[in-house]
py3Dmol code that shows the C-alpha trace and the ligand (Angstrom):
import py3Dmol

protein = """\
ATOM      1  CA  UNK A   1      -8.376   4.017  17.579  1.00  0.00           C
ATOM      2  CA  UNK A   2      -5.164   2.212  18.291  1.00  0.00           C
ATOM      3  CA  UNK A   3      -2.270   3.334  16.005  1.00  0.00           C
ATOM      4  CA  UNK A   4      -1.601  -0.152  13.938  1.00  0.00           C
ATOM      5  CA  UNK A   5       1.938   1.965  12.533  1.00  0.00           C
ATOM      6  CA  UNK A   6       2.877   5.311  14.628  1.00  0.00           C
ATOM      7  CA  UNK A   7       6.206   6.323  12.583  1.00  0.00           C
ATOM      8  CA  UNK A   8       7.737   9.723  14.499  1.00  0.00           C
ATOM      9  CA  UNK A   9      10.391  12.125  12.804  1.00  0.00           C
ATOM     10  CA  UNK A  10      11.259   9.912  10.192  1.00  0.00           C
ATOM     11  CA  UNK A  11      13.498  10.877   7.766  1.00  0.00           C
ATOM     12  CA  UNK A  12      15.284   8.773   4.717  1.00  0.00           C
ATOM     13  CA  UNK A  13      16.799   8.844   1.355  1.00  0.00           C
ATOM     14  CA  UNK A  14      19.131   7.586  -1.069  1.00  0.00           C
ATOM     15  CA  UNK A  15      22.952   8.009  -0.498  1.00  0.00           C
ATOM     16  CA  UNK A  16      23.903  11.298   0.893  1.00  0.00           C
ATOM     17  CA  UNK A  17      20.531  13.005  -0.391  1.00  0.00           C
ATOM     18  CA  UNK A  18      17.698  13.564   1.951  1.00  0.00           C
ATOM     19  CA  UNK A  19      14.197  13.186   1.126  1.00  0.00           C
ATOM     20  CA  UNK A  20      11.856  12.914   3.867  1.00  0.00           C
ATOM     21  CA  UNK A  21      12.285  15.178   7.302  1.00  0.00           C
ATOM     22  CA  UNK A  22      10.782  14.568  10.205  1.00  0.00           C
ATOM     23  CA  UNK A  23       7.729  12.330   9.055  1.00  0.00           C
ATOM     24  CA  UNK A  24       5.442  11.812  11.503  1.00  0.00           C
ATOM     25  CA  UNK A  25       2.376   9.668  10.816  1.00  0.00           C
ATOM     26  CA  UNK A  26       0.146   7.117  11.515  1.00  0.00           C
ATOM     27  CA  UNK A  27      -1.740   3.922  10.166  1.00  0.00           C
ATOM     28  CA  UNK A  28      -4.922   2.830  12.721  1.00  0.00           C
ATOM     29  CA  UNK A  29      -5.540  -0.638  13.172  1.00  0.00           C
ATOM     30  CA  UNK A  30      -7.366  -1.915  10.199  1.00  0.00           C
ATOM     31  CA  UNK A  31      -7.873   1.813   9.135  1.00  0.00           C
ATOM     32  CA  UNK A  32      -6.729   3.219   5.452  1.00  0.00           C
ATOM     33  CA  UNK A  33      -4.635   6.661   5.847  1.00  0.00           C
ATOM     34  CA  UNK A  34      -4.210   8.089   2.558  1.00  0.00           C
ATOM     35  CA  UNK A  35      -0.313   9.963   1.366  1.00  0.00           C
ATOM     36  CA  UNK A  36      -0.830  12.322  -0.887  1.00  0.00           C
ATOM     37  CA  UNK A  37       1.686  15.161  -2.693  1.00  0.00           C
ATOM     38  CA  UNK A  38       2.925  16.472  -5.723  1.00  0.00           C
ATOM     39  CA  UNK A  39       5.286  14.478  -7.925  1.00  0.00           C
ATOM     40  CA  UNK A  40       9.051  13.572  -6.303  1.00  0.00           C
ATOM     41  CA  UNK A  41       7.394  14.798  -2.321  1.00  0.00           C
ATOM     42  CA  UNK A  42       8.648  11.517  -1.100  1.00  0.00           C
ATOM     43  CA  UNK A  43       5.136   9.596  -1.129  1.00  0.00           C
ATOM     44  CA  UNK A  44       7.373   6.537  -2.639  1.00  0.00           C
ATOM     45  CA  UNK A  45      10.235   6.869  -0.247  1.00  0.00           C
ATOM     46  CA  UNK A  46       7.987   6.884   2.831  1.00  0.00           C
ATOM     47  CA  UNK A  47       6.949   3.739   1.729  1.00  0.00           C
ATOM     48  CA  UNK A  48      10.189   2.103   0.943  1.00  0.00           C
ATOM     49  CA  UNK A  49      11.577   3.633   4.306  1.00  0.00           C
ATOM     50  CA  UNK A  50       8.792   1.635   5.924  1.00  0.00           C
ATOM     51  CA  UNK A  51       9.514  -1.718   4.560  1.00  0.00           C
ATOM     52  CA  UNK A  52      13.373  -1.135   5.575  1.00  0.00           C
ATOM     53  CA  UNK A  53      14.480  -1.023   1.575  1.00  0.00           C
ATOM     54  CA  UNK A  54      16.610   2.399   1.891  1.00  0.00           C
ATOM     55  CA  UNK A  55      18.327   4.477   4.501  1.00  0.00           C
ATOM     56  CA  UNK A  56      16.277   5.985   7.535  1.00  0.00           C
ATOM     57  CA  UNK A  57      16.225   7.518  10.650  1.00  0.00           C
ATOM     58  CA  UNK A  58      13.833   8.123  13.602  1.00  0.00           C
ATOM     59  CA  UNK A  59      11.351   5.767  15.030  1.00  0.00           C
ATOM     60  CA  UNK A  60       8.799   3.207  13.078  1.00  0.00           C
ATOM     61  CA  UNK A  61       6.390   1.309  15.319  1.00  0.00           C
ATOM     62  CA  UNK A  62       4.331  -1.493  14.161  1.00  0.00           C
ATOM     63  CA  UNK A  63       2.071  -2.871  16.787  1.00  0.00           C
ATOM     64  CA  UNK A  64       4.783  -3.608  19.422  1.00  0.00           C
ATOM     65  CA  UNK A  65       7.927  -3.777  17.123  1.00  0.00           C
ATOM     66  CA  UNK A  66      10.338  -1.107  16.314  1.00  0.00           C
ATOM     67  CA  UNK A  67      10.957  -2.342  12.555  1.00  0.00           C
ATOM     68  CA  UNK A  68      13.889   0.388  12.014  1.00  0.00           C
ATOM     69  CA  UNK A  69      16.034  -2.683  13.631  1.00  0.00           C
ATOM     70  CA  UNK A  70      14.754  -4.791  11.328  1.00  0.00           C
ATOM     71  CA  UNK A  71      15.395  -6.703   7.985  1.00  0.00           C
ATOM     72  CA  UNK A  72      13.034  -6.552   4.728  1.00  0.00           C
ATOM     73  CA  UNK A  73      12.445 -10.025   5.313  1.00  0.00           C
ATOM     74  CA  UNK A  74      11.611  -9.736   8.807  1.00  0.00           C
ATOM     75  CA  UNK A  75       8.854  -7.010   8.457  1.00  0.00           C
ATOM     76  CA  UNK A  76       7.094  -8.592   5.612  1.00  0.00           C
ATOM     77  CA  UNK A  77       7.221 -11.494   8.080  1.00  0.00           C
ATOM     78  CA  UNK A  78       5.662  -9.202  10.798  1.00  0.00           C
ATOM     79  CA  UNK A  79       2.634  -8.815   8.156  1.00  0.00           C
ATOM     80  CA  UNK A  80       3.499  -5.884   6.372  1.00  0.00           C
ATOM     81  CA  UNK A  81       2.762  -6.441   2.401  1.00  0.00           C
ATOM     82  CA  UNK A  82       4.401  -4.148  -0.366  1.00  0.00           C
ATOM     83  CA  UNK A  83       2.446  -3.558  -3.130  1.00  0.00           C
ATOM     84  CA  UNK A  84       4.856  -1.102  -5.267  1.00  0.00           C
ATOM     85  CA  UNK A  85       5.312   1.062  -8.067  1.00  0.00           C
ATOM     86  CA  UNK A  86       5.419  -0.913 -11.033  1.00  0.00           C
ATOM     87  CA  UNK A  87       3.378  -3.851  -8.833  1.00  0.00           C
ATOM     88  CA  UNK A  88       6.311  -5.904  -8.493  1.00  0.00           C
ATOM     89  CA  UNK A  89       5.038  -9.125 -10.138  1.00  0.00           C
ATOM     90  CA  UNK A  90       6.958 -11.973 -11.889  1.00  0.00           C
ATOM     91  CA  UNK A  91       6.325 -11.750 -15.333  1.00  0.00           C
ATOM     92  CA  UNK A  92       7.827 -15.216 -16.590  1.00  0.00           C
ATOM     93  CA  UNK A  93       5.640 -17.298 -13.393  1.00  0.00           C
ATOM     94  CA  UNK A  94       2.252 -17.576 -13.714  1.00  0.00           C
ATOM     95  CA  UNK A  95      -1.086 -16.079 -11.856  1.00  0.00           C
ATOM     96  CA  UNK A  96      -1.211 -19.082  -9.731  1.00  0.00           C
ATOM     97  CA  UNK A  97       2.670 -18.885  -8.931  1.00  0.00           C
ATOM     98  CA  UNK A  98       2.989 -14.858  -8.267  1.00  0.00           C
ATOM     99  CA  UNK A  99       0.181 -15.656  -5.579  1.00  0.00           C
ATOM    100  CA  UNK A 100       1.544 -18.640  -3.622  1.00  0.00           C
ATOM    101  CA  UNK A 101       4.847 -16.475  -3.441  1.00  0.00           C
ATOM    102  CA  UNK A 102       2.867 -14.077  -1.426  1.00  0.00           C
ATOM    103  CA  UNK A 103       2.555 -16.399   1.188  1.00  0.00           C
ATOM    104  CA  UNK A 104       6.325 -18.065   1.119  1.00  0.00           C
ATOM    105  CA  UNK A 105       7.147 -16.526   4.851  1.00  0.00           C
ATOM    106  CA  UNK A 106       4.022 -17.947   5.819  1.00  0.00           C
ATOM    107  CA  UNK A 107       3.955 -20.940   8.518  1.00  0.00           C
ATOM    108  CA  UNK A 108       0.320 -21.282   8.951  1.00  0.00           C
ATOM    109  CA  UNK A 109       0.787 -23.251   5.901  1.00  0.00           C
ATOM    110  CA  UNK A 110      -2.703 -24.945   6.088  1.00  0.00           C
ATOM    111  CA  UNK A 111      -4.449 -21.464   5.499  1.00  0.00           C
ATOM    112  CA  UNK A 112      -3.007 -20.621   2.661  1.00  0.00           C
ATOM    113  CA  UNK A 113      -5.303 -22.641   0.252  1.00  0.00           C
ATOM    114  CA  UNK A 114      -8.039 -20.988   1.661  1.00  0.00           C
ATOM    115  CA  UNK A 115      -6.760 -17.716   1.562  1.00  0.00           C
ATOM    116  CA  UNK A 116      -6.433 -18.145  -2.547  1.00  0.00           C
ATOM    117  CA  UNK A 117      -9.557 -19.018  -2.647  1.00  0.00           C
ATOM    118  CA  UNK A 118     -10.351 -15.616  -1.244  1.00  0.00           C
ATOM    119  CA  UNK A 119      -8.061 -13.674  -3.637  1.00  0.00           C
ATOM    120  CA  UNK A 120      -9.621 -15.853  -6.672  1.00  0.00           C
ATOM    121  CA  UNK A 121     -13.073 -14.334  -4.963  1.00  0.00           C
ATOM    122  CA  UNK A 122     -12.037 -10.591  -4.870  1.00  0.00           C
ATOM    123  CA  UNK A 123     -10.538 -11.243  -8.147  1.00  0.00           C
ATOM    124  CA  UNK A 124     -12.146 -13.489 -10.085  1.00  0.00           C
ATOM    125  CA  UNK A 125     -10.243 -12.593 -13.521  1.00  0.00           C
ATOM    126  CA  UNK A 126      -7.067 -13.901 -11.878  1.00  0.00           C
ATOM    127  CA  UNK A 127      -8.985 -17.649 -11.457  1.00  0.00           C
ATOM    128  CA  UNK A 128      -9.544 -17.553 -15.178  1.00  0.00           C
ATOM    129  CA  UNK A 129      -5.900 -16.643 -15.558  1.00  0.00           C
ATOM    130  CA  UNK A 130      -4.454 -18.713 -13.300  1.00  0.00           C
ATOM    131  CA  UNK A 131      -2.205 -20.536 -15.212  1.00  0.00           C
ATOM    132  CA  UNK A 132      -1.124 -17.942 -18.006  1.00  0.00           C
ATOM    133  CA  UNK A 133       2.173 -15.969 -16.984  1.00  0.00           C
ATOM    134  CA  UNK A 134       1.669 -12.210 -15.526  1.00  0.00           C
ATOM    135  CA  UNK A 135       4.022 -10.672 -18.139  1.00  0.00           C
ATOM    136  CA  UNK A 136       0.414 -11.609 -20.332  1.00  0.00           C
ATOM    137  CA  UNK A 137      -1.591  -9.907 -18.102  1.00  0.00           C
ATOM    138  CA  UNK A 138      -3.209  -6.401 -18.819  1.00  0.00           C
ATOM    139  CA  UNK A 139      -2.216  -3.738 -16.498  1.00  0.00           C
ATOM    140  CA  UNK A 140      -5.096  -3.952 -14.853  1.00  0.00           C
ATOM    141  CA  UNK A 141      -4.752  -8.032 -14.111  1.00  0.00           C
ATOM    142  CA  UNK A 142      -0.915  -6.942 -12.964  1.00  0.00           C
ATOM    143  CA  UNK A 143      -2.634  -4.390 -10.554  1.00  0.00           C
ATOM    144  CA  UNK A 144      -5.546  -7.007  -9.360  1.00  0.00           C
ATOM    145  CA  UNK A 145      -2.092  -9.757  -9.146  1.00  0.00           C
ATOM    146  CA  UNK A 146      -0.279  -7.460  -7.336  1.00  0.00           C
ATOM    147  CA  UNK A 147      -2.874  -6.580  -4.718  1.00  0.00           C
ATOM    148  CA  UNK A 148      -4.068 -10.197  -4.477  1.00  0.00           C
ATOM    149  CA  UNK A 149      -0.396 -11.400  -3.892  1.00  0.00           C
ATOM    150  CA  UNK A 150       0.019  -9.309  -0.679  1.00  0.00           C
ATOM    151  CA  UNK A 151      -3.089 -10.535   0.895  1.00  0.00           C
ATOM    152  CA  UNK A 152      -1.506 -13.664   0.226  1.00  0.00           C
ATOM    153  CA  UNK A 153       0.584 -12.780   3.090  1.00  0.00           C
ATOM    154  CA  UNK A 154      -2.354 -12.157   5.427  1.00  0.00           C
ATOM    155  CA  UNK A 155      -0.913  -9.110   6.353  1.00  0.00           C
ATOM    156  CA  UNK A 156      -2.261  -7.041   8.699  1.00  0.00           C
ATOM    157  CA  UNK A 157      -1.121  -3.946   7.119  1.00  0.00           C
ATOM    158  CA  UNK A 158      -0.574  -2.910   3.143  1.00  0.00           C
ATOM    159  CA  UNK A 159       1.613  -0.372   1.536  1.00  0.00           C
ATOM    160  CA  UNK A 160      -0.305   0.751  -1.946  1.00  0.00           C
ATOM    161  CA  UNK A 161       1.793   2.582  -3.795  1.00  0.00           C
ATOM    162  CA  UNK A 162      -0.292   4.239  -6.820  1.00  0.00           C
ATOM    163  CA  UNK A 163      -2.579   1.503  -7.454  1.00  0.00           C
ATOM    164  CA  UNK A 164      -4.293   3.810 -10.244  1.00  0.00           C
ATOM    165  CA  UNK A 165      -0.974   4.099 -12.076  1.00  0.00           C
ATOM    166  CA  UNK A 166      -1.732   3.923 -16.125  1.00  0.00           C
ATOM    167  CA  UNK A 167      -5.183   2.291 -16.013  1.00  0.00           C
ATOM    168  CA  UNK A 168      -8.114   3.679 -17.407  1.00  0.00           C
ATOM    169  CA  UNK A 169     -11.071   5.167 -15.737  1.00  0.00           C
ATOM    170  CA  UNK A 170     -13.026   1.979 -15.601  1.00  0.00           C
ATOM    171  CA  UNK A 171     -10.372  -0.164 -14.307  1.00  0.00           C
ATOM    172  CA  UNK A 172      -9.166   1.898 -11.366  1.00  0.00           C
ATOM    173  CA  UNK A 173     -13.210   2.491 -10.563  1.00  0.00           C
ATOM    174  CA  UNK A 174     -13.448  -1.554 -10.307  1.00  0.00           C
ATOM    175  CA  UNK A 175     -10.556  -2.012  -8.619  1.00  0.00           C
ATOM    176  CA  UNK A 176     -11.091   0.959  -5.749  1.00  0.00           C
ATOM    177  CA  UNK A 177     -14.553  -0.906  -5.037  1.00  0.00           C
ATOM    178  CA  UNK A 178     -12.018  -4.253  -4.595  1.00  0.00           C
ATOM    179  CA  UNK A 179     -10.198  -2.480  -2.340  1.00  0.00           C
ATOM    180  CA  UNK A 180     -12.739  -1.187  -0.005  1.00  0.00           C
ATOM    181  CA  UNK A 181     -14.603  -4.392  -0.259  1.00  0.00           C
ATOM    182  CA  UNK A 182     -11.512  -6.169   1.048  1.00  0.00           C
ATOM    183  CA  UNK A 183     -11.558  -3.527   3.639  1.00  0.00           C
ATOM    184  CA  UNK A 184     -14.581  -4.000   5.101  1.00  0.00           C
ATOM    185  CA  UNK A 185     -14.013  -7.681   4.799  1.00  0.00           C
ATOM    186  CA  UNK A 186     -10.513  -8.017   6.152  1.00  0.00           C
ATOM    187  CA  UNK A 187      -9.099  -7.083   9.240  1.00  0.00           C
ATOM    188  CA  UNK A 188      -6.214  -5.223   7.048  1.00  0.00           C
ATOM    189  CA  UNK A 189      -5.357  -1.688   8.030  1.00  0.00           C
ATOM    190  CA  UNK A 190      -4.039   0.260   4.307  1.00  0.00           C
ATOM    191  CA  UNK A 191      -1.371   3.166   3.459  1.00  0.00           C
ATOM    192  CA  UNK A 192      -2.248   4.144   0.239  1.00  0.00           C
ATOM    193  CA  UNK A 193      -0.135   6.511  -1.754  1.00  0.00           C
ATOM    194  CA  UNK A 194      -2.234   7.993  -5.096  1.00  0.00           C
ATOM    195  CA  UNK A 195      -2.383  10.626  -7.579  1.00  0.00           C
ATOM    196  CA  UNK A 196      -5.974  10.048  -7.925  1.00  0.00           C
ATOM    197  CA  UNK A 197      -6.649  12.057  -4.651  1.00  0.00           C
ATOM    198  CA  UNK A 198     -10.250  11.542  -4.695  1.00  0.00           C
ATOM    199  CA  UNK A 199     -10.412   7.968  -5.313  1.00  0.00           C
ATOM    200  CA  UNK A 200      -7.467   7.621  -2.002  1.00  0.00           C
ATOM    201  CA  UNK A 201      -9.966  10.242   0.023  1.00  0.00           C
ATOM    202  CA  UNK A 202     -12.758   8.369  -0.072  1.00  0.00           C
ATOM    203  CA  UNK A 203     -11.158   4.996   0.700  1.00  0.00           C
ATOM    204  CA  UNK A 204      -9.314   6.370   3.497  1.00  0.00           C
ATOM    205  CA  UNK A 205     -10.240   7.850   6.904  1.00  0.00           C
ATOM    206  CA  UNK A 206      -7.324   9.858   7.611  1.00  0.00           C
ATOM    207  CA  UNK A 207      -4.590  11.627   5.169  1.00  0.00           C
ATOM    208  CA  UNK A 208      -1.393  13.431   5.239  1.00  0.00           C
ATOM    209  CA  UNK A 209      -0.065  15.690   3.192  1.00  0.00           C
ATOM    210  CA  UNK A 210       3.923  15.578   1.830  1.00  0.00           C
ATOM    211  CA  UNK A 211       5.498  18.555   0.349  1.00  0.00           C
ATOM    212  CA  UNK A 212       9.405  17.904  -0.280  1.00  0.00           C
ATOM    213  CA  UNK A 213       9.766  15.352   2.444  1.00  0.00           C
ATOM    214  CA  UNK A 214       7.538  17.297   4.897  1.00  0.00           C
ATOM    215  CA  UNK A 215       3.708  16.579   6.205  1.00  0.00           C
ATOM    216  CA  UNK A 216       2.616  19.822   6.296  1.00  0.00           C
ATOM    217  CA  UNK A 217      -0.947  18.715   6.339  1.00  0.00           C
ATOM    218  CA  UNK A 218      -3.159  15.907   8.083  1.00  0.00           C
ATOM    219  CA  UNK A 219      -6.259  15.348   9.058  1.00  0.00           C
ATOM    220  CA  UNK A 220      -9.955  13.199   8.931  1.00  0.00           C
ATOM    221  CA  UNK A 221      -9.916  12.100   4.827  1.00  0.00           C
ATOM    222  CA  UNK A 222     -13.703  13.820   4.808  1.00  0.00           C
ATOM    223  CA  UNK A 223     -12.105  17.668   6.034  1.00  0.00           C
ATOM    224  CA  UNK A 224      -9.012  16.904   3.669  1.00  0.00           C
ATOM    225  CA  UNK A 225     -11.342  17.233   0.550  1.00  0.00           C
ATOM    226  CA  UNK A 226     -13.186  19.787   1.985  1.00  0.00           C
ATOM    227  CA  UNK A 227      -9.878  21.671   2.164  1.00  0.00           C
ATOM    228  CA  UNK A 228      -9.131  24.435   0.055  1.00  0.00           C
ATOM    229  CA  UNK A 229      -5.527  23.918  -0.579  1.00  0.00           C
ATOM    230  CA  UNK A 230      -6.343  20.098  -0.976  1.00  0.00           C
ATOM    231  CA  UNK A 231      -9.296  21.120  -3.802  1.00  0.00           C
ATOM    232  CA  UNK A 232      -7.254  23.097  -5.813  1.00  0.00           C
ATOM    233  CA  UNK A 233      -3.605  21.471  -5.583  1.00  0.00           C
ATOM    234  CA  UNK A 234      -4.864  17.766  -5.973  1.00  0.00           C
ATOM    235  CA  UNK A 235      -8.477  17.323  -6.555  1.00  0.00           C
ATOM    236  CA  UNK A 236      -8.832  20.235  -9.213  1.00  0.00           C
ATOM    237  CA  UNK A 237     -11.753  22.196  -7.653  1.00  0.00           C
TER     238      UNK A 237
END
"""
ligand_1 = """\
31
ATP
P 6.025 10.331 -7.586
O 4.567 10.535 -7.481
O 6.640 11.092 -8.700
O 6.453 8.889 -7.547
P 6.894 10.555 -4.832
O 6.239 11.510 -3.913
O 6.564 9.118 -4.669
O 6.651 11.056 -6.312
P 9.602 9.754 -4.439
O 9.610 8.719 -5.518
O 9.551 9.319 -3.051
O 8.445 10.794 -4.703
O 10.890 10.668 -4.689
C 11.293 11.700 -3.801
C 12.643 12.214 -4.208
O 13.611 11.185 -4.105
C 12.712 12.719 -5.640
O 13.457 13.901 -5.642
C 13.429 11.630 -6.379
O 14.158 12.134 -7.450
C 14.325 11.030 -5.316
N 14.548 9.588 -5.555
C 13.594 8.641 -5.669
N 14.133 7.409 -5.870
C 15.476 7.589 -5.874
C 16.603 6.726 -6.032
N 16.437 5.408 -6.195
N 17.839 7.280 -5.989
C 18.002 8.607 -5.808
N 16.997 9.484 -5.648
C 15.746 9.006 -5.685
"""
view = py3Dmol.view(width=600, height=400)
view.addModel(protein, "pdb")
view.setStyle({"model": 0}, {"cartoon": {"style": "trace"}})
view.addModel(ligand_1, "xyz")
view.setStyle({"model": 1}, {"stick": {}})
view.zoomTo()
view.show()
């Protein structure tokens, strides 16, 4: 498989702190590679370092582009979609506004009504909800927003970053058979970063492993949860 992202000894953090060292890892094209780690191992940052939102260091490929020369702006342009922490949505515009946002840096502007109806069919809570404002959403309908917003971009690469985050059981269970229906659908190659390390394993196809700032673990997603220090850090085996 062709590596879609191939970042080498990255390393990033917030004004004279450190938190990631020498990252090395790798996204295949339309593959899901799965970040996982304890609390504060710099799953977060390795995201944000991606997208060009805080300070880094060492080299970030993404297909022929080194994006560590490049603006926010110009690497969401290149198709990379942030779904973050918190999801990131406007509260005050409505379902039907949050979405067409997603595609603002768009030109292949006749596509894009299409490509809603394709979010409205992964998601069909967000039709019904169209035009009531996010910030009345449940946090569910944020997450399903959020997601369905960056395929608005028709990106050819997404950045999850704790999908699961406060929803129950049911609602993360729904919305992890979304995601690897849009998968399977989409030509979209995923870096997912989750607490919920079984849910991410069996999405994924590859993982990594952070421990403060370090991968000190990768590997095929299926030996990862075979893995003894991978059962009984992070899947409680
Ligand atoms: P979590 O699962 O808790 O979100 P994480 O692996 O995503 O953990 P990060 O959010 O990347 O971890 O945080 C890594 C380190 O960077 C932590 O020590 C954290 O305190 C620090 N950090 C994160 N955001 C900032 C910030 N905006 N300014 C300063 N330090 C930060």
């Amino acid at each position: 498989m062709t590596a879609l992202l191939q970042i080498k000894g990255l390393g990033a953090g917030y004004g004279r702190a450190d938190v990631l060292h020498a990252a090395d890892l790798a996204v295949a094209e339309g593959g899901v590679t799965a970040l996982l780690g304890a609390n504060g191992a710099g799953k977060t940052t390795t995201l944000r370092a991606i997208c060009g939102l805080i300070r880094r260091s060492g080299s970030i490929r993404f297909g022929g582009a080194a994006l560590e020369e490049l603006s926010t702006e110009d690497i969401a342009r290149l198709g990379i979609a942030h779904v973050p922490e918190g999801r990131g949505t406007f509260q005050r515009m409505t379902v039907a506004e949050n979405l067409n946002l997603g595609a603002m840096s768009r030109r292949d502007t006749g596509q894009i009504k299409a490509d809603m109806t394709k979010v409205y069919d992964y998601f069909p809570i967000l039709e019904e909800r169209r035009a009531q404002v996010a910030g009345l959403l449940s946090g569910g309908e944020q997450q399903m927003l959020a997601i369905g917003r960056a395929l608005m971009l028709r990106p050819r690469l997404i950045l999850l970053d704790e999908p699961s985050f406060g929803l129950a059981p049911l609602v993360v269970r729904n919305l992890f058979a979304i995601l690897t229906r849009v998968r399977r659908e989409e030509n979209v190659a995923m870096l997912i970063v989750e607490q919920n390390a079984a849910l991410a394993l069996a999405l994924a196809d590859v993982a990594y492993l952070l421990e403060t700032g370090r991968v000190v673990l990768s590997g095929a997603a299926g030996a990862f949860a075979q893995n003894e220090r991978v059962r009984s850090a992070y899947l409680g085996a």
